[in-house]
MARLOZA-821718 format. One record per residue: x negated, y, z negated of N, C-alpha, C in turn; residue in one letter; residue number from 1. Coordinates in steps of 0.02 Angstrom, whole numbers, always signed. Each point is the difference from the previous one (the first is absolute). Layout:
<sites>
n_px->X n_py->Y n_pz->Z ca_px->X ca_py->Y ca_pz->Z c_px->X c_py->Y c_pz->Z r->A k->NUM $
...
</sites>
This chain:
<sites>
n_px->+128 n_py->+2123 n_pz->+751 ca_px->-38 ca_py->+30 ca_pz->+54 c_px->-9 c_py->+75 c_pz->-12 r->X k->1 $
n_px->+50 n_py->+37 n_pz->-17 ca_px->+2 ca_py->+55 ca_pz->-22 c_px->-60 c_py->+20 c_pz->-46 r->X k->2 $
n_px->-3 n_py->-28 n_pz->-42 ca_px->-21 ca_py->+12 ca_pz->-66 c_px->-72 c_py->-12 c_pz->+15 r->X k->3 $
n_px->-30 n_py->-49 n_pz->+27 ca_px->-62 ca_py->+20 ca_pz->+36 c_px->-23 c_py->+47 c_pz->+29 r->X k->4 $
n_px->+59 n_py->+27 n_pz->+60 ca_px->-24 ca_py->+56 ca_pz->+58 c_px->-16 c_py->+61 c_pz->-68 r->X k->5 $
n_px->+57 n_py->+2 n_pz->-42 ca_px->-3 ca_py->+48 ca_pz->-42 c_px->-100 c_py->+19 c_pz->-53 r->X k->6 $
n_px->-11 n_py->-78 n_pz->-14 ca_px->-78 ca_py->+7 ca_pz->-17 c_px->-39 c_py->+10 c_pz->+34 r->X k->7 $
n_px->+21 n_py->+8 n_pz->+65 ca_px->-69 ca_py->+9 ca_pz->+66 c_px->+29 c_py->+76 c_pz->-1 r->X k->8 $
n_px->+41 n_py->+40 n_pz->-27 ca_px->+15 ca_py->+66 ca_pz->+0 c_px->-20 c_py->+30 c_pz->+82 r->X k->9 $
n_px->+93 n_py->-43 n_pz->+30 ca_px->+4 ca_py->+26 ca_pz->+66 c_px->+56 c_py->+22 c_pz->-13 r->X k->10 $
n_px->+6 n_py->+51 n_pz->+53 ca_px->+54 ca_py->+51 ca_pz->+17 c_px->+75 c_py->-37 c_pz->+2 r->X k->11 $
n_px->+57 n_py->+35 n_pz->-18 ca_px->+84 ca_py->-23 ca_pz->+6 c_px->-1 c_py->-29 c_pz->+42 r->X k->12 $
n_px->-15 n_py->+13 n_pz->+73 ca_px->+11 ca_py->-17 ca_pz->+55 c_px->-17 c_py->-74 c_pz->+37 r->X k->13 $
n_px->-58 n_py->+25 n_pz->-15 ca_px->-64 ca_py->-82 ca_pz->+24 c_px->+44 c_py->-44 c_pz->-52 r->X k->14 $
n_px->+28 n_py->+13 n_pz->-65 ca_px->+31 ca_py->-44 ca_pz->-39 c_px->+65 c_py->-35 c_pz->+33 r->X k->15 $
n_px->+30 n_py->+60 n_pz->+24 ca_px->+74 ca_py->-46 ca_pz->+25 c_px->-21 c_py->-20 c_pz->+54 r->X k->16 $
n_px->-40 n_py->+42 n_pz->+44 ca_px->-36 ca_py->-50 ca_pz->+58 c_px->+15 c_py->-89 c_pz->+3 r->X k->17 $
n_px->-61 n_py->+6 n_pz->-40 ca_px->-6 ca_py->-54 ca_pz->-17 c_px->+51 c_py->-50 c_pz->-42 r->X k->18 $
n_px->+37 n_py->+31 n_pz->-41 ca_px->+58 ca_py->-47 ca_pz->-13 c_px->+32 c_py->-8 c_pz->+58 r->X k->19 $
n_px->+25 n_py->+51 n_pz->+29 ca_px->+38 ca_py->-26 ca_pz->+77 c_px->-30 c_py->-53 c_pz->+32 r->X k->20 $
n_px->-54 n_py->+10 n_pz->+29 ca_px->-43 ca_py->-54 ca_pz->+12 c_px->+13 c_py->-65 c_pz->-4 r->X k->21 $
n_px->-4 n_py->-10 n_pz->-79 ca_px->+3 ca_py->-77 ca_pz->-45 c_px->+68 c_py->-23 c_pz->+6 r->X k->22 $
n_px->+44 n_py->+71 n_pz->+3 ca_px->+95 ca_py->-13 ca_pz->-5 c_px->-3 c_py->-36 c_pz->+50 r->X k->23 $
n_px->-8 n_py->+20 n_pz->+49 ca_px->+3 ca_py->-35 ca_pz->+87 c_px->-38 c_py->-60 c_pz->+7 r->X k->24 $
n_px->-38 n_py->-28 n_pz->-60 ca_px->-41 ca_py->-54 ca_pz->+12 c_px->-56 c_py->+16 c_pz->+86 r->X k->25 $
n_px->-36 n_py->+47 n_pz->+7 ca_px->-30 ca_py->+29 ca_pz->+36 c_px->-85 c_py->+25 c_pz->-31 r->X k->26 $
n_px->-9 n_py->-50 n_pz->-86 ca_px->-62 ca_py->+14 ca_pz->-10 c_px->-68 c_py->-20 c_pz->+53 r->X k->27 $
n_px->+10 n_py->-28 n_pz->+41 ca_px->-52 ca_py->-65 ca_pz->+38 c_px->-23 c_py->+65 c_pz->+48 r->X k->28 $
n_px->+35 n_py->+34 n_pz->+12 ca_px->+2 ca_py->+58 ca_pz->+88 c_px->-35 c_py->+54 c_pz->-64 r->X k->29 $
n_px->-5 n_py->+1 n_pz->-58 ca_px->-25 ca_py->+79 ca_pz->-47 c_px->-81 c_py->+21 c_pz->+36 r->X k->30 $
n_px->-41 n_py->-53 n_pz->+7 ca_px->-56 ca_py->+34 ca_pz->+24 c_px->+7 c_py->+33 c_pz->+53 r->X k->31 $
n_px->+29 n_py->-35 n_pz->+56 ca_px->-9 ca_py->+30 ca_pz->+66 c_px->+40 c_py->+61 c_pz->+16 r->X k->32 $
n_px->+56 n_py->+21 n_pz->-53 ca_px->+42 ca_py->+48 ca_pz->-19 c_px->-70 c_py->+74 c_pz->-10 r->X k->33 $
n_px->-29 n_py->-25 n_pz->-49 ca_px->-50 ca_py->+35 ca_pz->-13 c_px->-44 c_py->+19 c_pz->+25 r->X k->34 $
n_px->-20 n_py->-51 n_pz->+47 ca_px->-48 ca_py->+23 ca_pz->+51 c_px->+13 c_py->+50 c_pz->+67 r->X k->35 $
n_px->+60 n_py->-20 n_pz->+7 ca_px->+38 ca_py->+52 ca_pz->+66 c_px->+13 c_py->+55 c_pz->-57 r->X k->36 $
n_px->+23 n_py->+9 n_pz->-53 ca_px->+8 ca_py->+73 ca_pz->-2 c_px->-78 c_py->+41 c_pz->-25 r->X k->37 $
n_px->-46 n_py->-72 n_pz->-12 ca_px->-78 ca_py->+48 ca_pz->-10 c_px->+2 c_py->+15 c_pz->+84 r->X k->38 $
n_px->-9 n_py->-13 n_pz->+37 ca_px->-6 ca_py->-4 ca_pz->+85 c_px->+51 c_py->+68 c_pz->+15 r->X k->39 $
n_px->+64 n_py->+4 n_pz->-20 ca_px->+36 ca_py->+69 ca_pz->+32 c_px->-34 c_py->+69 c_pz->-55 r->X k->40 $
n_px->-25 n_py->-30 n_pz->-54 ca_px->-26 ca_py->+74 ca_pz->-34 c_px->-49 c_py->+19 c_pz->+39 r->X k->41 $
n_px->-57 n_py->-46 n_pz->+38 ca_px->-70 ca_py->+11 ca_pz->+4 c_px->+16 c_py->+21 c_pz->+86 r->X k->42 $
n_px->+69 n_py->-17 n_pz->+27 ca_px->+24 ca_py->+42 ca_pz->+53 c_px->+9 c_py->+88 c_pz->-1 r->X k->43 $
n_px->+41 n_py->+0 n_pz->-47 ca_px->+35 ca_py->+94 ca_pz->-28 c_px->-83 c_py->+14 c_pz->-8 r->X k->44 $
n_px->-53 n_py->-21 n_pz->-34 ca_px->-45 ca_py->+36 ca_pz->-8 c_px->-61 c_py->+10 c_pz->+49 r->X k->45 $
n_px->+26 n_py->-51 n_pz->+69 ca_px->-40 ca_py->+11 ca_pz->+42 c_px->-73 c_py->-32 c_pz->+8 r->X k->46 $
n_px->+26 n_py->-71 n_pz->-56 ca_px->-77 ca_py->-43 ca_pz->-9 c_px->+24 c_py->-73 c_pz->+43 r->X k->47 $
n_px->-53 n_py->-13 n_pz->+18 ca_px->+6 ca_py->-61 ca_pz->+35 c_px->-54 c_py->-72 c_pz->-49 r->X k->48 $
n_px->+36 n_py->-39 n_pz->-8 ca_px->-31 ca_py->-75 ca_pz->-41 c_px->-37 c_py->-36 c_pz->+46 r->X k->49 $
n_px->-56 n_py->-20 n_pz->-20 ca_px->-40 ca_py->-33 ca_pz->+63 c_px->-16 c_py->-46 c_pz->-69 r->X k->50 $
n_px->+9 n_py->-72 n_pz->+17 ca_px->+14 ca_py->-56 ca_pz->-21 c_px->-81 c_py->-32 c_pz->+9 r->X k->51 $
n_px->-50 n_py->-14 n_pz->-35 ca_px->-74 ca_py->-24 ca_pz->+8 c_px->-14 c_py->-60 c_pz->-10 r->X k->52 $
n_px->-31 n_py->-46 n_pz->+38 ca_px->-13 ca_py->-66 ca_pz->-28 c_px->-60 c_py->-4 c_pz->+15 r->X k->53 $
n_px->-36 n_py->-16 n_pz->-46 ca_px->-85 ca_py->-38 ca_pz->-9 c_px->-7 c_py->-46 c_pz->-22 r->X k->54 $
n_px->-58 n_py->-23 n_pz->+4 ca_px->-29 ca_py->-53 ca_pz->-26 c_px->-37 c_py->+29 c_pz->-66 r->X k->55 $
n_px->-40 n_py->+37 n_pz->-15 ca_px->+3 ca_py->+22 ca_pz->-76 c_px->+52 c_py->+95 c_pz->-20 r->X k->56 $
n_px->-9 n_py->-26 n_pz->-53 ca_px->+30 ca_py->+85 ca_pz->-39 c_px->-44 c_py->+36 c_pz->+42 r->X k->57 $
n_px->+51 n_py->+68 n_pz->+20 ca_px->-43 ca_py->+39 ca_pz->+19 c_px->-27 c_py->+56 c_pz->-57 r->X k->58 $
n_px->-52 n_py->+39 n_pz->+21 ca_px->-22 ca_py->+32 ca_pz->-58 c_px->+17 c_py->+80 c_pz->+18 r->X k->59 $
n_px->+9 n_py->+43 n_pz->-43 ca_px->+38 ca_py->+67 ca_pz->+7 c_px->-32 c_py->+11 c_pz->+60 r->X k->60 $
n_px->-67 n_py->+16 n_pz->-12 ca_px->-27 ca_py->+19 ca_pz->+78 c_px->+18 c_py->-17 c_pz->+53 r->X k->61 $
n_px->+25 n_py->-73 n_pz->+18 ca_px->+20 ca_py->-11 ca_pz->+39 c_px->+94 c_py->+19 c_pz->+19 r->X k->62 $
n_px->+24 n_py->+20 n_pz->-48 ca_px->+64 ca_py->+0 ca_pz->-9 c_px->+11 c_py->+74 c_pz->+50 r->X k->63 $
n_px->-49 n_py->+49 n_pz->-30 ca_px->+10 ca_py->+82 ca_pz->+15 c_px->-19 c_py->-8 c_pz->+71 r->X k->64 $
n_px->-32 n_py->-41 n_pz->+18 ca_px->-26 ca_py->-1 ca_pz->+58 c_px->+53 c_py->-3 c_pz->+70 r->X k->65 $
n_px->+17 n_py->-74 n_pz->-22 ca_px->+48 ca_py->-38 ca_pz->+33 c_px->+60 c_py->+65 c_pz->-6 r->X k->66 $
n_px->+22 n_py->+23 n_pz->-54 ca_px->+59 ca_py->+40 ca_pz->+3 c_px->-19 c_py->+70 c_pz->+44 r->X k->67 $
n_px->-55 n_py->+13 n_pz->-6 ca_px->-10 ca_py->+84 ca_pz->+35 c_px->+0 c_py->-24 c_pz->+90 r->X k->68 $
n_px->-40 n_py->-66 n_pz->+27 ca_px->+19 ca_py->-11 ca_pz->+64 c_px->+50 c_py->-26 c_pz->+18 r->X k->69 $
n_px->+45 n_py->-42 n_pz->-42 ca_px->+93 ca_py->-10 ca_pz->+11 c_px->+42 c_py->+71 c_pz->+24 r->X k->70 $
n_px->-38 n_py->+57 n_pz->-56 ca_px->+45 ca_py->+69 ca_pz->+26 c_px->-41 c_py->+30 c_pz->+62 r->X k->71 $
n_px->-51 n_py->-20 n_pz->+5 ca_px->-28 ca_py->+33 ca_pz->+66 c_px->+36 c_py->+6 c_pz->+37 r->X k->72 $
n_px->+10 n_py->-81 n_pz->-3 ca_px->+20 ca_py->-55 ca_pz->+57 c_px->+84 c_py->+4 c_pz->+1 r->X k->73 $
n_px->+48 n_py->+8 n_pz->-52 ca_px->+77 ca_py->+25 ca_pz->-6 c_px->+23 c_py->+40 c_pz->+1 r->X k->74 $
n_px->-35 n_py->+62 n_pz->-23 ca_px->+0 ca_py->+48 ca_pz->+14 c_px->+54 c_py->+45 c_pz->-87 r->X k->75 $
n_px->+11 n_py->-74 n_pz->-70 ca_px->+21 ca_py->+36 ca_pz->-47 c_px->-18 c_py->-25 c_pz->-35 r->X k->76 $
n_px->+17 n_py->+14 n_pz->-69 ca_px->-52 ca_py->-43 ca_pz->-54 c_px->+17 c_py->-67 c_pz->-4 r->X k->77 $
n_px->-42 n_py->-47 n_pz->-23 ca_px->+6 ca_py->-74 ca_pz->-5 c_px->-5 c_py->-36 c_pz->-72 r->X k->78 $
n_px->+58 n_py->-18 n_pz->-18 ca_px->-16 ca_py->-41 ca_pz->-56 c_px->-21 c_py->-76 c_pz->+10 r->X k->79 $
n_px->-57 n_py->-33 n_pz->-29 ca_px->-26 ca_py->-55 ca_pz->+14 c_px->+37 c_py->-55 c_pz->-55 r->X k->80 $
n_px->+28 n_py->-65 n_pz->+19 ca_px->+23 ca_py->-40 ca_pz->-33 c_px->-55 c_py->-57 c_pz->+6 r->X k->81 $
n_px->-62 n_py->-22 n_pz->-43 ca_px->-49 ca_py->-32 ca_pz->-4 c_px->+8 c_py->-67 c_pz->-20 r->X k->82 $
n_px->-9 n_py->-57 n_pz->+50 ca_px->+7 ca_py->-80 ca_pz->-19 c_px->-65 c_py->-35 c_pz->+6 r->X k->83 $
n_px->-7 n_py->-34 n_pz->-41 ca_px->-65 ca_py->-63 ca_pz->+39 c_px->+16 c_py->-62 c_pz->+3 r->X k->84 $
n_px->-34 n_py->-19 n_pz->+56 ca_px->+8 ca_py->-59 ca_pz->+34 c_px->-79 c_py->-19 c_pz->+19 r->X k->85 $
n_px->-17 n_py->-75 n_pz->-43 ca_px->-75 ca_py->-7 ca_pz->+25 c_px->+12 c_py->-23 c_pz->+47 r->X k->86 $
n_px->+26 n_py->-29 n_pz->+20 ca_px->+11 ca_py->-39 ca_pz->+82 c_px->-1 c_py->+40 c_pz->+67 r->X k->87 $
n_px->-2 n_py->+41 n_pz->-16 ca_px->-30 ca_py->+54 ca_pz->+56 c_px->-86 c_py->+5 c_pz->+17 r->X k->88 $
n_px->-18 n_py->-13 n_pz->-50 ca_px->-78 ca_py->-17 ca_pz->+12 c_px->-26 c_py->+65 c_pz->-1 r->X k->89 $
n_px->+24 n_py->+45 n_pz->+35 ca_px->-42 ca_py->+75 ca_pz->-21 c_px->+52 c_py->+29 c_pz->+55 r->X k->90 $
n_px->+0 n_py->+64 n_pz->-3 ca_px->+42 ca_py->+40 ca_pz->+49 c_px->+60 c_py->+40 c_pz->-22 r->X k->91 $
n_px->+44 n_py->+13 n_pz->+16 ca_px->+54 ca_py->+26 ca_pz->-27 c_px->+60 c_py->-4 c_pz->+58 r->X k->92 $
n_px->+56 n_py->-7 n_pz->-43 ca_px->+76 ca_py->+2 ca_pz->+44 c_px->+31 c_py->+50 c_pz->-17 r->X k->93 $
n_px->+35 n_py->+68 n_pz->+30 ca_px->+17 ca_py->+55 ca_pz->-11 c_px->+71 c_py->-3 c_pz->+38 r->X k->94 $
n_px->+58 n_py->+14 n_pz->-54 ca_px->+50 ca_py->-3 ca_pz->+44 c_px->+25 c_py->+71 c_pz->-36 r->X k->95 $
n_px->+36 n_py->+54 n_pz->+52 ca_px->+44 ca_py->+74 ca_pz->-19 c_px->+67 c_py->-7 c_pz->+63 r->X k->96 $
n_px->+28 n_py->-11 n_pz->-40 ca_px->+88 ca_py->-24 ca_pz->+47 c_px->-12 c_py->-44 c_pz->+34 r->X k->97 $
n_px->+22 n_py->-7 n_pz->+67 ca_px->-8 ca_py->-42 ca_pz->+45 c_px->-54 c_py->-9 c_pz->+48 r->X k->98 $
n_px->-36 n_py->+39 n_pz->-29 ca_px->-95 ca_py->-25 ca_pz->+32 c_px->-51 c_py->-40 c_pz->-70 r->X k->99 $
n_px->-30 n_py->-43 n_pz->+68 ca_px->-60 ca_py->-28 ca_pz->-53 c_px->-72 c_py->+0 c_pz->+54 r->X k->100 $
n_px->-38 n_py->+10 n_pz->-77 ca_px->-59 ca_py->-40 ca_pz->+27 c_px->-23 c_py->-43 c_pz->-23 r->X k->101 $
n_px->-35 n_py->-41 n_pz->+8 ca_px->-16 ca_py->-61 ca_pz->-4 c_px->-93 c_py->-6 c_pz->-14 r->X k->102 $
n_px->-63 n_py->+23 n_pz->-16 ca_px->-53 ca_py->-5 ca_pz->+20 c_px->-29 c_py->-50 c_pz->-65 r->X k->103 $
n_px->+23 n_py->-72 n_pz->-14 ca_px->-15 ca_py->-58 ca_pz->-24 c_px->-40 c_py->-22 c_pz->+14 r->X k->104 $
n_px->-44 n_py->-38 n_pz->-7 ca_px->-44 ca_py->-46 ca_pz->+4 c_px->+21 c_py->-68 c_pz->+23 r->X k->105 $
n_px->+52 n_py->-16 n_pz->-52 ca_px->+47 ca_py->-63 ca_pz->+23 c_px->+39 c_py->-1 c_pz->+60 r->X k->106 $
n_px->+32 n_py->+64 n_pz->+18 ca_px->+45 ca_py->+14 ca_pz->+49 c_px->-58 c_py->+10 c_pz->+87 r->X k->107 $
n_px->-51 n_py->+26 n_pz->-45 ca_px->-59 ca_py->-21 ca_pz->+75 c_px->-10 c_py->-86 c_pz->+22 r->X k->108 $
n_px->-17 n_py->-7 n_pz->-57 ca_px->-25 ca_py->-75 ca_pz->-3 c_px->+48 c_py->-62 c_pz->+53 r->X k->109 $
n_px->+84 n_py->+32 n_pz->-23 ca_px->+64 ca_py->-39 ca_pz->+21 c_px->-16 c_py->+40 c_pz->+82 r->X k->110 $
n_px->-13 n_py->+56 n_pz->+14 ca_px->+26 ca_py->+29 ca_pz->+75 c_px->-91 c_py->-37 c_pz->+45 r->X k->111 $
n_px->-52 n_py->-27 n_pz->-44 ca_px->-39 ca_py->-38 ca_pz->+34 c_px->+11 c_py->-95 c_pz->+19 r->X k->112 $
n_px->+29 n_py->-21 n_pz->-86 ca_px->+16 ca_py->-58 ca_pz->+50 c_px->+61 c_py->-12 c_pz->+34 r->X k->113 $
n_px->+51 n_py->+42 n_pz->+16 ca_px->+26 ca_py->+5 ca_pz->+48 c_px->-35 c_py->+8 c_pz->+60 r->X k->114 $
n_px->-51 n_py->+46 n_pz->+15 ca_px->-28 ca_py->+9 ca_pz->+49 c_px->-35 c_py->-57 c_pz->+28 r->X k->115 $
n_px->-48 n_py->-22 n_pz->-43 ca_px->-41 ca_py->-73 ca_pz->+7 c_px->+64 c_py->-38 c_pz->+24 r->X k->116 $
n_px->+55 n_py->-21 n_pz->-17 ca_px->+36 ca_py->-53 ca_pz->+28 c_px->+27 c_py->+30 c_pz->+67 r->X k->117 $
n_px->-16 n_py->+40 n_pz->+28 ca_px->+35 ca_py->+10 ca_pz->+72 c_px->-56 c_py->-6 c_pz->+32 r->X k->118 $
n_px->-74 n_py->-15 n_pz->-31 ca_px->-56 ca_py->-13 ca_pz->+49 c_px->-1 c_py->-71 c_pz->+21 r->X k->119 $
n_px->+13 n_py->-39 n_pz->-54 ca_px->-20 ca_py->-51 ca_pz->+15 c_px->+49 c_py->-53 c_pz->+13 r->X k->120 $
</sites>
């Protein structure tokens, strides 16, 4: 294991890191390890992750976009984490901590025939 980290020419640390890690049989938890400490860096620096889901790639334009009214709207900078999902049909799902939005196509579609079934 070593001897790999060593060809990806990472630091002492991230090395024993990660052997600790493997010592403890605790490889399975390494991503999400990683992800909370990407999440407390992008805290100290005062950026907030806003998590994107579409139905196609978005295109830069749309990226700068979406990120300059996230900070409007948060009031600090926003890093965008970009997914697609065609099953959304068109629209986008925007989640930054514990708020979302939701403006789907699919997620309309589901809050109409719900509606239709309480008419009839």
């Amino acid at each position: 294991m070593t001897a790999v980290l060593e060809k990806l020419g990472v630091s002492d640390l991230v090395r024993r890191f990660v052997g600790t890690v493997a010592q403890n049989r605790r490889l399975f938890a390494l991503a999400d390890m990683i992800e909370g400490f990407g999440r407390l860096v992008a805290a100290e620096r005062g950026e907030v992750v806003a998590k994107v889901v579409s139905a196609k790639k978005l295109t830069v334009k749309q990226t700068e976009a979406l990120s300059k009214t996230l900070k409007a709207s948060i009031g600090s900078d926003v890093s965008i984490e970009a997914e697609v999902d065609e099953g959304l049909i068109g629209g986008l799902v925007v989640k930054v901590g514990s708020r979302m939005v939701d403006t789907s196509i699919r997620t309309k579609l589901q809050n109409l025939k719900f509606a239709m079934k309480g008419v009839g």
